[in-house]
ZAVEX-990943 format. One record per residue (C-alpha): x negated, y negated, z negated. Coordinates in steps of 0.001 Angstrom, whole numbers, plus 500000, padded with zeros to 6 digits. Layout:
// residues N
- u|v|w
- X|Y|Z
...
//
This chain:
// residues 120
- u|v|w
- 290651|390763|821057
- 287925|388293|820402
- 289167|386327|823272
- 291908|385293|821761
- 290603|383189|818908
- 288982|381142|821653
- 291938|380797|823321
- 293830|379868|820253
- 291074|377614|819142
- 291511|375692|822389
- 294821|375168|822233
- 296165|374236|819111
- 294285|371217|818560
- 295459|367410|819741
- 292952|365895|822142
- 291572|363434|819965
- 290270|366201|817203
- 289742|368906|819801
- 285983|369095|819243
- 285214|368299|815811
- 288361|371014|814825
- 287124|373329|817043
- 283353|373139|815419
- 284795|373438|811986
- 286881|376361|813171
- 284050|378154|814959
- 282014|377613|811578
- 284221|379117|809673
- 284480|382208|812185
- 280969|382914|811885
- 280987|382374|808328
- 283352|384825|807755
- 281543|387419|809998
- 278503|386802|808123
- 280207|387348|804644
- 281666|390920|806270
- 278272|391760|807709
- 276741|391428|804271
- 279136|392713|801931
- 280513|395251|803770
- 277714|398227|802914
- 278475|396988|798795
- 282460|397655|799831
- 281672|401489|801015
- 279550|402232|798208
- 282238|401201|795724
- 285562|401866|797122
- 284149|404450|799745
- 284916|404424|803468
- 288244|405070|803663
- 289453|402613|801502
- 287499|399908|803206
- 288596|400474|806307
- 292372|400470|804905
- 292158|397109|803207
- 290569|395675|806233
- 293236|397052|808579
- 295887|395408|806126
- 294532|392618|806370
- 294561|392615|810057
- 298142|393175|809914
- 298608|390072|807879
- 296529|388201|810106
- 298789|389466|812867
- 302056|389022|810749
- 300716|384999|810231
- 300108|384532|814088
- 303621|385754|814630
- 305325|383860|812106
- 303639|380171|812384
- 302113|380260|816781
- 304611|379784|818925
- 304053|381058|822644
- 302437|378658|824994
- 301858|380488|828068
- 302771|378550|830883
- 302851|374887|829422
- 300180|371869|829602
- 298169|370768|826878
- 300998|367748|826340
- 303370|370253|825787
- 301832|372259|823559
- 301017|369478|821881
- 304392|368198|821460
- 305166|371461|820821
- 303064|371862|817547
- 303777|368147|816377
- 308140|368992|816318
- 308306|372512|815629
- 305512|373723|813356
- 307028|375406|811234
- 310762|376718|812809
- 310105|379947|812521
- 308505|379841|808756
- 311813|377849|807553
- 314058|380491|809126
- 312128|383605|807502
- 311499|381450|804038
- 315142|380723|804382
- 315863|384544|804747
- 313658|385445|801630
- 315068|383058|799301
- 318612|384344|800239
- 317364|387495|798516
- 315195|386485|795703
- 317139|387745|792269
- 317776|384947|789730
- 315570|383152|787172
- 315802|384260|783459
- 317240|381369|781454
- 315012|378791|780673
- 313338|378917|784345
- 314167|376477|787251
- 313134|376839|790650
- 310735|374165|792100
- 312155|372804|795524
- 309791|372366|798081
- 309713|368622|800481
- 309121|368114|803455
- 306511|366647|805207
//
């Protein structure tokens, strides 16, 4: 499974920020390890073990529930196309579900107004 934040990391980024993304991203991995590694003895001794390990499956399931949602599957296609890929359709799958969800949201209470969001 750690593989495939490498792979990720190579791939999602446009030639021209490839390295300096990928450095940022790679910080931020080991950043977060460290903040697990040092907190995580704390989290046992106040939620206990169980609990722990519950919040950071959840969390892996929204991890994996965000991969699914925003990547799009690029096996099989060059770096152009992924490219092109990621520049037209970032966010196709995202609009459909967000589309879904506000079909079901209940209505304001009077005095309320819903916020549209643009486009960018």
């Amino acid at each position: 499974m750690k593989m495939v934040t490498w792979i990720v990391l190579s791939e999602i980024y446009p030639a021209g920020i490839r390295g300096r993304a990928f450095a940022f991203a790679n910080n931020f991995n080991w950043a977060a390890n460290l903040i697990i590694s040092l907190t995580f003895l704390e989290v046992i001794d106040v939620f206990g073990l169980s609990w722990t390990f519950l919040f950071y499956g959840f969390m892996a399931m929204m991890a994996a529930l965000f991969i699914y949602i925003f990547l799009p599957e690029t096996k099989g296609q060059s770096l152009e196309q992924i490219s092109r890929l990621f520049s037209h359709q970032r966010f196709s799958k995202a609009g459909i579900c967000l589309k879904r969800l506000r079909r079901k949201r209940r209505k304001l209470p009077s005095g309320y107004q819903e916020l549209e969001m643009s486009s960018m």
